[in-house]
Backbone as JSON Lines, residues from 0, in Angstrom:
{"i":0,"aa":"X","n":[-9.91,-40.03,-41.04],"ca":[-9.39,-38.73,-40.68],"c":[-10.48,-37.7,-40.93]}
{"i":1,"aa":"X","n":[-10.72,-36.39,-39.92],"ca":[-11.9,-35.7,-39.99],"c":[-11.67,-34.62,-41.25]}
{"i":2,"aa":"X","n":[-12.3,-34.15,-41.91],"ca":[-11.49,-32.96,-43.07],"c":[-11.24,-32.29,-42.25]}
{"i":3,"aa":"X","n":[-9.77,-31.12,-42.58],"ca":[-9.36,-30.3,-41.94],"c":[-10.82,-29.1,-42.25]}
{"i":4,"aa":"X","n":[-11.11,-27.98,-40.92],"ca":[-12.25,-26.77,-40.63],"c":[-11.59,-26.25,-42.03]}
{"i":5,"aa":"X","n":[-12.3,-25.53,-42.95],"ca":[-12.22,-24.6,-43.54],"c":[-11.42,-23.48,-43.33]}
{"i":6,"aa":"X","n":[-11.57,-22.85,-42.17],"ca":[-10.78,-21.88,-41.31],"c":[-9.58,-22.33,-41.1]}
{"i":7,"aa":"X","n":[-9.08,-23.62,-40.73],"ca":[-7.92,-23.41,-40.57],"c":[-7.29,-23.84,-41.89]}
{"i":8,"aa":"X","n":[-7.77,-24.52,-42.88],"ca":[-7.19,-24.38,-44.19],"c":[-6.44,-23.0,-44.83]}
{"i":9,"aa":"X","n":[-8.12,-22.55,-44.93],"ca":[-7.64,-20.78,-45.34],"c":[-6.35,-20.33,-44.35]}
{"i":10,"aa":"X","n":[-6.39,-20.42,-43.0],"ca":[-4.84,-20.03,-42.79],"c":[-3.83,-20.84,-43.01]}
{"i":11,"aa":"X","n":[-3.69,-21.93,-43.43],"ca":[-2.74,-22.65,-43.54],"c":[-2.3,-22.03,-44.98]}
{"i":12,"aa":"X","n":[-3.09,-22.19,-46.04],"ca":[-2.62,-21.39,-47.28],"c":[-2.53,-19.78,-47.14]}
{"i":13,"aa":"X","n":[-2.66,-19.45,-46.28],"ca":[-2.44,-17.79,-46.15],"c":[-1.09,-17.67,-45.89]}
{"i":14,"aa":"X","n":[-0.53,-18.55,-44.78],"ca":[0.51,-18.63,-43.9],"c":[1.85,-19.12,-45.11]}
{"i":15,"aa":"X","n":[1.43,-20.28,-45.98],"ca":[2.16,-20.25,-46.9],"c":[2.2,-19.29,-48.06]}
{"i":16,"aa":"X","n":[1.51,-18.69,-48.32],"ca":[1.7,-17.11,-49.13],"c":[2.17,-16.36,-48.86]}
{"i":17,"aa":"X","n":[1.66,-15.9,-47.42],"ca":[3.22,-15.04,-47.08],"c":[4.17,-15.71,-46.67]}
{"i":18,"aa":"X","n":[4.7,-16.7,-46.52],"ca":[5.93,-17.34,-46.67],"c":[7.04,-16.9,-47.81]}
{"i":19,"aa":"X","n":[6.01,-16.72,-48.7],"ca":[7.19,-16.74,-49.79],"c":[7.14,-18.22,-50.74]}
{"i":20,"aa":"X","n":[6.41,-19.15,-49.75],"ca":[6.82,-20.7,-50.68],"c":[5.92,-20.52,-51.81]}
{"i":21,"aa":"X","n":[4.61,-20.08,-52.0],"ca":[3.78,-19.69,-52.88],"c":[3.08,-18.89,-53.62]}
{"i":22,"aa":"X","n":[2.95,-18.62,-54.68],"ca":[3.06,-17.01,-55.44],"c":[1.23,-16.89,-55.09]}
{"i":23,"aa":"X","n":[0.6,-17.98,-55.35],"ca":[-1.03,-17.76,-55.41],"c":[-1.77,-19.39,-54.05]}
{"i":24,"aa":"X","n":[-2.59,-19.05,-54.1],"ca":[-3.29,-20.21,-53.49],"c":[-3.35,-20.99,-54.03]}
{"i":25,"aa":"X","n":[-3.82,-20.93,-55.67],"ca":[-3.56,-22.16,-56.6],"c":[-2.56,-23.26,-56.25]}
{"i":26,"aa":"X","n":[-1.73,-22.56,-56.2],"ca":[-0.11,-23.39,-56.72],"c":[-0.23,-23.95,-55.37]}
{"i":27,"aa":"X","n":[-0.89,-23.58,-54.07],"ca":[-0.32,-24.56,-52.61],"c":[-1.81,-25.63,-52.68]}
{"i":28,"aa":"X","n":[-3.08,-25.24,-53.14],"ca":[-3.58,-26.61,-53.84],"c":[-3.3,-27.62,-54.6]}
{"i":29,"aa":"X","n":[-2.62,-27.05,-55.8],"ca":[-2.05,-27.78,-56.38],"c":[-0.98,-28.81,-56.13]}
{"i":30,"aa":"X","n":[-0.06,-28.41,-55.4],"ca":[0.91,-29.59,-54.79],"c":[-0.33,-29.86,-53.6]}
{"i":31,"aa":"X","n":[-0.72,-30.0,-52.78],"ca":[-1.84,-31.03,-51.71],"c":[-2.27,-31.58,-52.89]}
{"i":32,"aa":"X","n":[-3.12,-31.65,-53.61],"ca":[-3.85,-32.34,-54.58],"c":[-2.26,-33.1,-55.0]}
{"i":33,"aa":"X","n":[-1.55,-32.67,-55.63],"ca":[-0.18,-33.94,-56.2],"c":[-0.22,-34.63,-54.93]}
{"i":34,"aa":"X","n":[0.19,-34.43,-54.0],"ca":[0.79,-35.33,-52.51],"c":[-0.34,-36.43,-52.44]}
{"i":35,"aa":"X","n":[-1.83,-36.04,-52.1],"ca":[-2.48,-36.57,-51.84],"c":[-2.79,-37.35,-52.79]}
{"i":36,"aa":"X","n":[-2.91,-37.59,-54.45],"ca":[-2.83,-38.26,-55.31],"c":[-1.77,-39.36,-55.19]}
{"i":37,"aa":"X","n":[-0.17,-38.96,-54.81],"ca":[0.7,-39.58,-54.73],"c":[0.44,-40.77,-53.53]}
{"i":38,"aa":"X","n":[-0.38,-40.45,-52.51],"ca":[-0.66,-40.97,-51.54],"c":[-1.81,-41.91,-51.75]}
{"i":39,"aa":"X","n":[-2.44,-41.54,-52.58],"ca":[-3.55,-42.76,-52.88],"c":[-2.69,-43.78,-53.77]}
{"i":40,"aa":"X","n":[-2.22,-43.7,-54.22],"ca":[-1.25,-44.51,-55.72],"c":[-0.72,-45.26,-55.12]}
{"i":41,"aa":"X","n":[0.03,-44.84,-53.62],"ca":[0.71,-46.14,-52.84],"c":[0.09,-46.68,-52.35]}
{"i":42,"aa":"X","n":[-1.42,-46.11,-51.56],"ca":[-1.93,-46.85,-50.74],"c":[-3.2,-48.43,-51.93]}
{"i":43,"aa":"X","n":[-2.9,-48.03,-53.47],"ca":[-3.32,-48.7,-53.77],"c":[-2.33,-49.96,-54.58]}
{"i":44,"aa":"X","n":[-1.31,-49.58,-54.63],"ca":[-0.07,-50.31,-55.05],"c":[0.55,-51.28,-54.41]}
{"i":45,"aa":"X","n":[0.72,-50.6,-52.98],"ca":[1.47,-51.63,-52.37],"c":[0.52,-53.06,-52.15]}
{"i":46,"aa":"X","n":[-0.59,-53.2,-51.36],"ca":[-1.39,-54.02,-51.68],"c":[-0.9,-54.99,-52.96]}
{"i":47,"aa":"X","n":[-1.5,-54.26,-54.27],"ca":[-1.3,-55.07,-55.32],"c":[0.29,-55.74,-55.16]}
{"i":48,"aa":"X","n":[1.34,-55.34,-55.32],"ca":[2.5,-55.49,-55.22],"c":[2.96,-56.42,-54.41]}
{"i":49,"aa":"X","n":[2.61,-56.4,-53.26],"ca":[2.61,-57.72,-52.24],"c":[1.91,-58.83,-52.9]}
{"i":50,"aa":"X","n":[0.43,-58.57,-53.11],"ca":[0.04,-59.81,-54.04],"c":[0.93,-59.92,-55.28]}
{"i":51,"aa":"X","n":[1.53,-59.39,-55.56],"ca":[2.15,-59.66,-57.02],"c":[3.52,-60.77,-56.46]}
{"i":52,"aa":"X","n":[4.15,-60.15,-55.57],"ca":[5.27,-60.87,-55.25],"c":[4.88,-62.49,-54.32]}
{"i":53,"aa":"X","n":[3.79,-62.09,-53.77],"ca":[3.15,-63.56,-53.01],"c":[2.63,-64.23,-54.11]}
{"i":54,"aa":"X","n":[2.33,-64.05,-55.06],"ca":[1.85,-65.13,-56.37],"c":[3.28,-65.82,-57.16]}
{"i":55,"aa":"X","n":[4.2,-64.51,-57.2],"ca":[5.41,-64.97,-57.97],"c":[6.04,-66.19,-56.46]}
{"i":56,"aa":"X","n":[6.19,-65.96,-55.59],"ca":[6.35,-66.97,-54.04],"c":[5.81,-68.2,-54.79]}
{"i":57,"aa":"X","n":[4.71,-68.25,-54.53],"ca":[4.02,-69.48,-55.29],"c":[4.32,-70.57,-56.53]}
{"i":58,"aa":"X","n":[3.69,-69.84,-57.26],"ca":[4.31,-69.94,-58.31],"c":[5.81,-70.67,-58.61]}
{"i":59,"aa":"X","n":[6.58,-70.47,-57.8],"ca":[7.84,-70.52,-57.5],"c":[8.22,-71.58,-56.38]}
{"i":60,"aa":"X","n":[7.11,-71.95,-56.05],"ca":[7.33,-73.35,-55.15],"c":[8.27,-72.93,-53.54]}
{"i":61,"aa":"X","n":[8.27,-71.4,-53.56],"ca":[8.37,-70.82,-52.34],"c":[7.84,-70.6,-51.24]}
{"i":62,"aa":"X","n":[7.34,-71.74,-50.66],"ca":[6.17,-71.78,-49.48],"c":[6.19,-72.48,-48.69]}
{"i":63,"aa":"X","n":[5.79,-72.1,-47.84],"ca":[6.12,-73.14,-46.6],"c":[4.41,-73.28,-45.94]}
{"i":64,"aa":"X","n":[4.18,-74.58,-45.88],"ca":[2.88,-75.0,-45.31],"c":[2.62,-75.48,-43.51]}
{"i":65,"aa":"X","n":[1.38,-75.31,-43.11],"ca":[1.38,-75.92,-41.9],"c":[0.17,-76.34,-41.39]}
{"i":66,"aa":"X","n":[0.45,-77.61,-40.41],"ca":[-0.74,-78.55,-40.4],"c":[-1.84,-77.58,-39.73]}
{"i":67,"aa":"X","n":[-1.35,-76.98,-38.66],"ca":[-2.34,-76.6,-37.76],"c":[-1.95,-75.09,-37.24]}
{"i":68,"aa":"X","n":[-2.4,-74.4,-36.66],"ca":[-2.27,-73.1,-36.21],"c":[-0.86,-72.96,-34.95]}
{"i":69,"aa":"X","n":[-1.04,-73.93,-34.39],"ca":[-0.21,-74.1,-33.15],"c":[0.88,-74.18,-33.82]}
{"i":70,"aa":"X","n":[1.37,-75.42,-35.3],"ca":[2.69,-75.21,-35.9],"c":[3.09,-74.07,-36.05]}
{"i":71,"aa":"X","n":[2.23,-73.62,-37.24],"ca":[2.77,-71.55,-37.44],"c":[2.9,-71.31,-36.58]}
{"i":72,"aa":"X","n":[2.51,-71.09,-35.42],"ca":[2.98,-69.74,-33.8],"c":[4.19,-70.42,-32.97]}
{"i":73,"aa":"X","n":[4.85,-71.8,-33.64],"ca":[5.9,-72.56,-33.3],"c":[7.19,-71.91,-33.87]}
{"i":74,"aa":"X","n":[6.74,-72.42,-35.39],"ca":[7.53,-71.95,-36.24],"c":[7.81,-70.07,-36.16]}
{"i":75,"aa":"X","n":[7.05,-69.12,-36.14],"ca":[6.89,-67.55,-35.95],"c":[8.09,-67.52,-34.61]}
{"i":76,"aa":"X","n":[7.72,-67.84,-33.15],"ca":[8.3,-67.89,-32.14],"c":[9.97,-68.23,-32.89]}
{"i":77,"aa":"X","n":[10.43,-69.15,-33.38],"ca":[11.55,-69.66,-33.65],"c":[12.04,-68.99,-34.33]}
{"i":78,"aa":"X","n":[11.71,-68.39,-35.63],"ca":[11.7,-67.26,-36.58],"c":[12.21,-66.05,-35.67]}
{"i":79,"aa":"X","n":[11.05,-65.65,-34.82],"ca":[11.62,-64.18,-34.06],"c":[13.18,-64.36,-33.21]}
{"i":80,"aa":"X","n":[13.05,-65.68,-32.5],"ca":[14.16,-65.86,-31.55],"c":[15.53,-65.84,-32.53]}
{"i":81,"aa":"X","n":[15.6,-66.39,-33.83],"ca":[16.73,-66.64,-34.74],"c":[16.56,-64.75,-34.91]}
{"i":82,"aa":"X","n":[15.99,-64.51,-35.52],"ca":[16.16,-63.29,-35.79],"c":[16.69,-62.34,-34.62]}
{"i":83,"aa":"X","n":[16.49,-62.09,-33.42],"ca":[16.67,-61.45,-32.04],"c":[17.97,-62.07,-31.99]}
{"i":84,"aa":"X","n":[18.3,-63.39,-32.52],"ca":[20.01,-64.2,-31.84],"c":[20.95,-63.15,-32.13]}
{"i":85,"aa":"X","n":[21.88,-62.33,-31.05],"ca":[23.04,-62.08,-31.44],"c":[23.98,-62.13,-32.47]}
{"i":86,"aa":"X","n":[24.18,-61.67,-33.29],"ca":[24.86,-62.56,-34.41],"c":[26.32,-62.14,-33.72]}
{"i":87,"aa":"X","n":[27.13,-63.86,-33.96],"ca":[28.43,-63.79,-33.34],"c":[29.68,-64.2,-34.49]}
């Protein structure tokens, strides 16, 4: 993503000052800086977290193996179609 121009920053926090949502410029940095913090935390979590739950899979003798590539895109196809089935 390109950084947002300078210029249109400064109006973006201008625009929220006179809004009313913010008493100073500080305080509308300050929440971007929280958001964007908050936003790195997931983008580094979930990752881990998936590996966390694909090890506990394991671990757990929860797996399903396959000889060759053509099985998996057998098995996936069959998977999607059960899933797409009408449920009656």
């Amino acid at each position: 993503m390109d950084p947002l121009p300078l210029s249109r920053l400064y109006a973006a926090v201008a625009r929220l000052i006179e809004s009313g949502r913010y008493q100073h410029a500080s305080e509308d940095l300050l929440h971007s800086a929280g958001i964007e913090k908050a936003e790195t935390k997931s983008r580094i979590s979930a990752p881990r977290d998936a590996a966390r739950i694909g090890l506990s899979d394991v671990k757990a003798g929860q797996v399903r193996t396959f000889d060759t590539a053509q099985d998996l895109g057998h098995y996936l196809v069959d998977l999607a179609e059960s899933a797409l089935r009408p449920i009656t």
